[in-house]
matplotlib code that plots the C-alpha trace (Angstrom):
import matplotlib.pyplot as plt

x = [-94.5, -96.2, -93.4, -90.6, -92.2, -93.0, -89.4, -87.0, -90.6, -90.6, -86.6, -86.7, -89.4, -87.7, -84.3, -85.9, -87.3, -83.9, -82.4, -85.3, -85.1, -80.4, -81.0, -83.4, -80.9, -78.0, -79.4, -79.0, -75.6, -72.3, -70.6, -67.9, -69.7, -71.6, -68.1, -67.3, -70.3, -69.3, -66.0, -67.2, -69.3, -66.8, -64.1, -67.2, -67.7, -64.6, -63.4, -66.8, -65.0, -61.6, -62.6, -65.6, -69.2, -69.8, -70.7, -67.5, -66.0, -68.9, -67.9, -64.3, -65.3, -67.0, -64.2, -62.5, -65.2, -63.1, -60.4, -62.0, -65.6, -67.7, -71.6, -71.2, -69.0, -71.4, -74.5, -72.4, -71.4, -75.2, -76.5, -73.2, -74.6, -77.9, -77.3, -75.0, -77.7, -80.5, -77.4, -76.8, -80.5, -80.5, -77.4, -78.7, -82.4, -83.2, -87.6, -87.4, -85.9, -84.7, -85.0, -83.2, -85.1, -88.2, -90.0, -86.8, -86.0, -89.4, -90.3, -86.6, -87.3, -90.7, -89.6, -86.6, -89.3, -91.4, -88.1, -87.0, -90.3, -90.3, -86.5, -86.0, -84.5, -80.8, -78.5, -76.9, -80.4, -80.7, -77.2, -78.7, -81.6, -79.4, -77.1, -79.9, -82.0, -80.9, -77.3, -78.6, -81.7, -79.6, -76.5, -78.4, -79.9, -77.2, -75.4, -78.5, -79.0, -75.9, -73.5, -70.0, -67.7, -65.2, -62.7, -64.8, -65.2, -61.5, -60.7, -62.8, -60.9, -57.5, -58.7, -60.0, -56.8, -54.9, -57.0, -56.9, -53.1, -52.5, -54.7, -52.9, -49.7, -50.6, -52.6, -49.4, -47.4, -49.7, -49.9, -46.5, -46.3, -49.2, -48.3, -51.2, -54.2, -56.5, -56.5, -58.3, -56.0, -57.8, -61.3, -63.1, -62.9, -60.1, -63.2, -65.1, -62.2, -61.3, -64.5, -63.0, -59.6, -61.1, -62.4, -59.1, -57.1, -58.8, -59.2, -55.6, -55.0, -56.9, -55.2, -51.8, -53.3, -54.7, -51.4, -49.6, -45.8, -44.6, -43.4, -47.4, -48.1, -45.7, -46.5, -50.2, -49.3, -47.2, -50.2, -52.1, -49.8, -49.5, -53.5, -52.6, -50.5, -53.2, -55.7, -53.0, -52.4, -55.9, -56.3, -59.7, -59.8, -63.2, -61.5, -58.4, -60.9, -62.4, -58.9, -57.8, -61.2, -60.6, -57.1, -58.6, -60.7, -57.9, -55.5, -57.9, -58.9, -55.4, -51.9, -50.2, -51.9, -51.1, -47.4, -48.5, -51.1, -48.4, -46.1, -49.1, -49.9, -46.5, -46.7, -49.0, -47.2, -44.3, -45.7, -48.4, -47.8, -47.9, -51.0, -52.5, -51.3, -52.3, -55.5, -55.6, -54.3, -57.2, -59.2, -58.2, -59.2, -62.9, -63.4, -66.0, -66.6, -67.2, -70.3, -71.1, -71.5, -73.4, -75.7, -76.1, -77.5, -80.0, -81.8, -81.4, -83.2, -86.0, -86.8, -87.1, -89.4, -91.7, -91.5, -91.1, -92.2, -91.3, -88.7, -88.5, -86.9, -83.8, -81.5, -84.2, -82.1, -79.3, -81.9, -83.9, -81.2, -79.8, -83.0, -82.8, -79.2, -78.7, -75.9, -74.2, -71.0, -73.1, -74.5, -73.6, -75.3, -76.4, -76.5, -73.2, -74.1, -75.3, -77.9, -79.7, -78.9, -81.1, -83.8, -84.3, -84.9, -86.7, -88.5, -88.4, -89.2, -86.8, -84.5, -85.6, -85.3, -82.2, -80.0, -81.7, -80.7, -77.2, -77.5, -78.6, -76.2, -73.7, -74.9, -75.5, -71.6, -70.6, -72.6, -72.2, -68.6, -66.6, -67.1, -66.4, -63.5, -60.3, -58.0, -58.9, -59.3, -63.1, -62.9, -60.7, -63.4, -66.2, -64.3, -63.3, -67.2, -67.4, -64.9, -66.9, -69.6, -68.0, -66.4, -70.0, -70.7, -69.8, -70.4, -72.3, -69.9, -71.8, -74.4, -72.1, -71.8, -68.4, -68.1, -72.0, -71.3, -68.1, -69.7, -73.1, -70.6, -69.0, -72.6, -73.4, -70.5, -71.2, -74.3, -73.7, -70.7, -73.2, -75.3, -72.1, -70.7, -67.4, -64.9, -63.0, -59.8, -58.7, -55.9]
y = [-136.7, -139.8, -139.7, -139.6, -142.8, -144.8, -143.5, -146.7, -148.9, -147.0, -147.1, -150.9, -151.6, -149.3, -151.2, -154.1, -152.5, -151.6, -155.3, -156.3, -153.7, -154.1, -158.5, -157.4, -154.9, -157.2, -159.6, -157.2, -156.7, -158.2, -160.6, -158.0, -155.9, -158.3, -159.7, -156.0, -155.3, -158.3, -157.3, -154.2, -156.0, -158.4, -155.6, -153.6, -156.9, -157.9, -154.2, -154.0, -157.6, -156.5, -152.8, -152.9, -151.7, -148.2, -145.5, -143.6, -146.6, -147.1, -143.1, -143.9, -146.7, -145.0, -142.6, -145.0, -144.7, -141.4, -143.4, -144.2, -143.3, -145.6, -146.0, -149.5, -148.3, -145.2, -147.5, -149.6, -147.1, -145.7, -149.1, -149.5, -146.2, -146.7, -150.4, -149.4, -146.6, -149.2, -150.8, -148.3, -148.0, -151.5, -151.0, -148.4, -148.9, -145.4, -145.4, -142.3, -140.5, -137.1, -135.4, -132.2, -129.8, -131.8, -129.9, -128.7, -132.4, -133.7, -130.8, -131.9, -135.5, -135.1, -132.3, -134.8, -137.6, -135.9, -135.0, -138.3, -139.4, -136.8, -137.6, -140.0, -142.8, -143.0, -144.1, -140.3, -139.4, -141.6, -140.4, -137.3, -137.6, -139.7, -137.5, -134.4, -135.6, -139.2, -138.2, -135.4, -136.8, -140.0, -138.3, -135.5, -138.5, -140.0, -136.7, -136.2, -140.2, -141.9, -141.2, -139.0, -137.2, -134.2, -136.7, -138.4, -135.1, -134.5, -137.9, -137.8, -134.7, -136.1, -139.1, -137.0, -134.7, -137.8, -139.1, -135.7, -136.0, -139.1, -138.9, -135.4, -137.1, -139.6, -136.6, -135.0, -137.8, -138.7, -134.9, -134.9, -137.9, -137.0, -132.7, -132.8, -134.2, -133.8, -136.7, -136.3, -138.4, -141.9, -140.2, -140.4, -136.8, -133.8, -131.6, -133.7, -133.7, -130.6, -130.5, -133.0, -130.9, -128.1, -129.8, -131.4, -128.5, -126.6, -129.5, -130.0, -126.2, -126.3, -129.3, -127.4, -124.4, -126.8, -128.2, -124.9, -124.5, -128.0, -130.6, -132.3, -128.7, -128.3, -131.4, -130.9, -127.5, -129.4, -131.6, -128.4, -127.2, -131.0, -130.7, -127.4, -128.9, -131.5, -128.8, -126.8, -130.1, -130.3, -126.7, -125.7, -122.3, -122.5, -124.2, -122.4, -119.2, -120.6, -121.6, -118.0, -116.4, -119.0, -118.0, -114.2, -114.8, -116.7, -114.1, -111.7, -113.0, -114.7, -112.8, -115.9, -117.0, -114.0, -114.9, -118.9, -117.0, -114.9, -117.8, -119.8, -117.6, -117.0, -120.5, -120.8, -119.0, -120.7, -124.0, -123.7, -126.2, -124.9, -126.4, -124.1, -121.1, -122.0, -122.0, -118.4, -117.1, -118.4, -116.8, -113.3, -113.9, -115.4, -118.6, -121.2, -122.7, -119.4, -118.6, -122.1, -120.8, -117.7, -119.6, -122.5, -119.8, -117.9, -121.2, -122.0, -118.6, -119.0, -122.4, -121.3, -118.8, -121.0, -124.0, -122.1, -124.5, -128.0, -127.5, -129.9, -133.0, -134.4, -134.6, -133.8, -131.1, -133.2, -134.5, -131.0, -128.7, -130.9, -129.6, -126.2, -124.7, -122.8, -124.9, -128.3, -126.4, -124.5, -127.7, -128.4, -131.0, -129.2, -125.6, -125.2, -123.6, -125.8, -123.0, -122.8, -126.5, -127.2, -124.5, -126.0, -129.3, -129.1, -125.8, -123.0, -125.3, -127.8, -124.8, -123.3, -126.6, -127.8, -124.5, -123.6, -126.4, -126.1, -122.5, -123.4, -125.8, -123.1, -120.5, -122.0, -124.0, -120.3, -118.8, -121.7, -122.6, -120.7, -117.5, -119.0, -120.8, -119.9, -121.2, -120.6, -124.9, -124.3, -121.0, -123.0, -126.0, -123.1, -121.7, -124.9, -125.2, -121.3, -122.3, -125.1, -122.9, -120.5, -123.2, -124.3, -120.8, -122.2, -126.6, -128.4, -130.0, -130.7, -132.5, -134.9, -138.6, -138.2, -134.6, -134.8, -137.1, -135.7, -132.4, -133.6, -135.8, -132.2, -130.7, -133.4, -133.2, -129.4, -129.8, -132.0, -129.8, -126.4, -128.9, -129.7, -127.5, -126.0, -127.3, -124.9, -125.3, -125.6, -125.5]
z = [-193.2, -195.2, -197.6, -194.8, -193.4, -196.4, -198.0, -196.6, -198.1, -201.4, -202.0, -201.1, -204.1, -206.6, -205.5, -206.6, -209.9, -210.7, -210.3, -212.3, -214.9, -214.7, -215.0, -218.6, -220.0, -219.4, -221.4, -224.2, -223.4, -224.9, -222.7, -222.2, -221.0, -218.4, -217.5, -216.1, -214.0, -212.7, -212.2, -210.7, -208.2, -207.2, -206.2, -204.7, -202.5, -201.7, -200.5, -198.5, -197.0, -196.0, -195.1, -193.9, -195.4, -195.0, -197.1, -196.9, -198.6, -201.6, -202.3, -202.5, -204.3, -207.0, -207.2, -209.4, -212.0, -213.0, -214.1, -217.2, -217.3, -218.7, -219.2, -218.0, -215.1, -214.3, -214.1, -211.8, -209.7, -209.0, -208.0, -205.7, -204.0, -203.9, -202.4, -199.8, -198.9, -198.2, -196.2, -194.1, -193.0, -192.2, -190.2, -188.5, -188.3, -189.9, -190.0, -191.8, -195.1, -195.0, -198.2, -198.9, -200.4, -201.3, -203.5, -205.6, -206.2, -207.0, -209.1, -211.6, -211.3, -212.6, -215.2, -216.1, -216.3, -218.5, -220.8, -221.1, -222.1, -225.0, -225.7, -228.8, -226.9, -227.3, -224.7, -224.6, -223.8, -220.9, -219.4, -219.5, -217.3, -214.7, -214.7, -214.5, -211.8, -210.7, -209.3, -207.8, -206.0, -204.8, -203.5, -201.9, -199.8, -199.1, -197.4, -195.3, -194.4, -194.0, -191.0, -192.2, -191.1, -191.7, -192.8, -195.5, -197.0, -196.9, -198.3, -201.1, -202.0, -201.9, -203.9, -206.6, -206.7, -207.2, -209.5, -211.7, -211.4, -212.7, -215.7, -216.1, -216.5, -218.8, -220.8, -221.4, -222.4, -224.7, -226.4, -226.5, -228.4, -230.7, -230.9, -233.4, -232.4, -229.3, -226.7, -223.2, -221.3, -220.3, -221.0, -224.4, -225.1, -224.3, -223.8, -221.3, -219.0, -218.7, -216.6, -213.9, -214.4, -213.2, -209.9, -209.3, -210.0, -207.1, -204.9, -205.1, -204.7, -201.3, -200.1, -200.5, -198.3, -195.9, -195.3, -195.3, -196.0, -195.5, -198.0, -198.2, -199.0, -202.1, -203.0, -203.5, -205.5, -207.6, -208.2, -209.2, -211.6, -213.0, -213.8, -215.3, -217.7, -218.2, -219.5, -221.3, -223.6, -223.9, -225.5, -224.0, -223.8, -221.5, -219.0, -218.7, -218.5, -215.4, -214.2, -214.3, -213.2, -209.8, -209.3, -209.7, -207.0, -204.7, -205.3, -203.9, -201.1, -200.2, -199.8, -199.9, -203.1, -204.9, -205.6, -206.8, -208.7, -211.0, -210.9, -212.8, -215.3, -216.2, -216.6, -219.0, -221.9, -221.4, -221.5, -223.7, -226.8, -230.7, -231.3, -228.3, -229.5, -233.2, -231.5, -229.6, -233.0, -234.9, -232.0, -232.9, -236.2, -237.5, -235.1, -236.6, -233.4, -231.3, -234.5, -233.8, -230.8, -230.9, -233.5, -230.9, -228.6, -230.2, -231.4, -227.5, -226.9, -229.6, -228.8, -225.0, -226.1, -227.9, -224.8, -221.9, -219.3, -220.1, -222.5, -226.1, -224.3, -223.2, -225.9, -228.8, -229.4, -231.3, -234.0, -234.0, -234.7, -237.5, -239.6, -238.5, -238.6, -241.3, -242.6, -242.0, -240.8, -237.9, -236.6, -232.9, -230.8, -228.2, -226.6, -225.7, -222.7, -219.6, -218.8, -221.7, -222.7, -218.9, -220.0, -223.1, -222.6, -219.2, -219.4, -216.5, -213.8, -214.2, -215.0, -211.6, -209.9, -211.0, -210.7, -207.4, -205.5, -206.6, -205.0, -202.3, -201.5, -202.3, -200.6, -197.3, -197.7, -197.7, -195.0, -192.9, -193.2, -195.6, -193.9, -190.5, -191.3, -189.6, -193.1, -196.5, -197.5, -198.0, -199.7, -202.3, -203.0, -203.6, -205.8, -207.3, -207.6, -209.0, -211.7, -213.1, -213.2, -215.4, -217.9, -218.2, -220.1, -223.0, -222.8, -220.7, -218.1, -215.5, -217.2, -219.0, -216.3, -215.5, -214.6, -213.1, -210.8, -208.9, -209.0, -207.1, -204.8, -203.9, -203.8, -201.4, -199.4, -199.2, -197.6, -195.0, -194.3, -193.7, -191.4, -188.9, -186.1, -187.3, -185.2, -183.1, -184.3, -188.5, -189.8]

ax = plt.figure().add_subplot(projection="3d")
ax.plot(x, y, z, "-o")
ax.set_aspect("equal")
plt.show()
């Protein structure tokens, strides 16, 4: 109860810290980079000016930030939120902070805390831990203290199909222009996206079953199979696994989906470049990166063994493993799993913490709504959410910024869903 009260108190001061702590950093900063936080702020300001300030519009707001993800951009974005949070309690006169899932969220930030202490340093390091604890702690606060409603949640979904669209189309232009090498679109890396493809490929899937068989329906399957092409030029085979375990799942549950379902993956081997199916081949046959792989793994395993309960650090693992793999050919940066990769830097209890909020979240979006929903539109984001799950088997998605953060805003949007009365009516 004394940490609801003093909450709006404590956020104010650490608000402060933050401008403090952002006015130091930026002095380190090239003027470039000052210019666009600056840039940032400006557009932040003036469409709080013309629209209005509200939360719903900060979200849509930092939606942009998936354009081209950026440190700088990501830093931004986080402030943006956390601003227009203190804003809204001003505006509505909140005395009190509701935390979701207190002791969950405590126990990662301080695990996270004590990881980032033991980390060496590096900016990576400190994406990390934001990404790990911040973005979830923050945006979890923001669904249960700021005012939405169903149609923010739907919004925010659109925007991100759209956004996954457009960077799908330039994606494959650019593959097709460079057949041999591996660009992700606007993003630094073809792997990274395929994260945020995976989200917008769903989200635009359950759009198109919202809308049902219309022309905005189409349309928003023709979306889908546009961020399908995305991945496909992209060649991770992760991703497309998730893809197809998702449309599994779909095709089980849904009639109509069963005939979109077989009309995608017949898709996929006629439109699969050469250097994809160069790819699969080599996957038949001895794969370096899948014994990268394995290797990765049972380092994972030994070093969880040997720090079971608060892990070796956030991001240690990148310096550690370069004296330890067996040879400079097996050396990978990190796990290559996002369960492990969590286990072994944080230990069981951020483990625990971190991967039982995320169920929880899910599991009560599926008791509460997905199972008492007349259409299938929900069904489709939890298994958008599923997908990204599975892709994380083998990488670590959902701890990279980019990915992260729309993942947590779906998380967050999920929970203040499972907290609403269903309407009576859905289409």
């Amino acid at each position: 109860m004394l940490l609801k009260r003093l909450g709006p108190s404590l956020l104010y001061v650490a608000f402060a810290a933050l401008i403090v702590f952002s006015a130091a950093a930026l002095q380190e900063k090239e003027i470039l980079q000052v210019g666009f936080v600056g840039a940032v702020l400006s557009a932040w300001l003036g469409m709080m000016l013309v629209f209005g300030h509200s939360m719903r519009n900060s979200l849509l707001f930092a939606s942009l930030l998936f354009i081209k993800p950026l440190p700088t951009g990501f830093y931004c974005m986080l402030g943006i939120l956390f601003a227009s949070l203190l804003m809204e309690w001003q505006k509505e006169g909140i005395k009190s902070l509701k935390i979701p899932y207190p002791i969950a969220l405590t126990i990662l930030l301080a695990t996270s805390t004590y990881g980032i202490i033991r980390s060496n340093g590096n900016p990576y390091a400190h994406l990390y831990f934001q990404s790990t604890a911040v973005v979830p702690a923050l945006l979890l606060m923001i669904a249960a203290n700021s005012r939405f409603s169903r149609d923010d949640f739907l919004n925010w979904v659109k925007a991100l199909a759209i956004i996954g669209t457009f960077l799908a189309v330039i994606g494959v232009i650019m593959a097709l222009m460079n057949p041999e090498e591996r660009y992700g679109s606007l993003w630094i890396t073809a792997m990274t996206i395929n994260g945020f493809y995976v989200l917008a490929f769903f989200f635009a899937i359950a759009l198109g079953i919202r809308e049902g068989r219309n022309f905005k329906g189409y349309l928003w399957f023709f979306c889908a199979i546009i961020v399908l092409m995305g991945m496909l030029y992209t060649y991770t085979r992760i991703s497309l696994v998730a893809v197809f375990a998702g449309i599994f799942l779909l095709m089980l549950r849904m009639k109509r989906m069963r005939l979109w379902g077989m009309g995608i993956l017949l898709l996929v081997p006629l439109a699969i470049p050469s250097s994809m199916a160069s790819r699969i081949e080599t996957g038949f046959g001895f794969d370096y990166s899948i014994f990268i792989r394995f290797v990765a793994w049972y380092y994972s395993l030994r070093e969880i063994w040997r720090h079971p309960w608060f892990g070796i650090g956030i991001d240690v693992w990148k310096d550690w493993y370069a004296g330890v793999a067996p040879m400079k050919i097996l050396y990978a940066e990190h796990s290559h799993n996002l369960f492990l990769k969590i286990w072994v830097e944080l230990g069981t209890f951020g483990f625990l913490s971190y991967f039982y909020v995320i169920a929880a979240v899910l599991r009560r979006y599926w008791l509460k709504v997905v199972k008492h929903e007349q259409g299938q539109f929900h069904f489709a984001l939890f298994v958008g959410m599923v997908a990204l799950l599975i892709a994380c088997l083998t990488d670590v998605f959902i701890q990279q910024y980019p990915v992260g953060f729309a993942f947590w805003i779906a998380i967050a949007f999920m929970y203040l869903q499972s907290k609403l009365p269903l309407p009576e009516e859905q289409k």
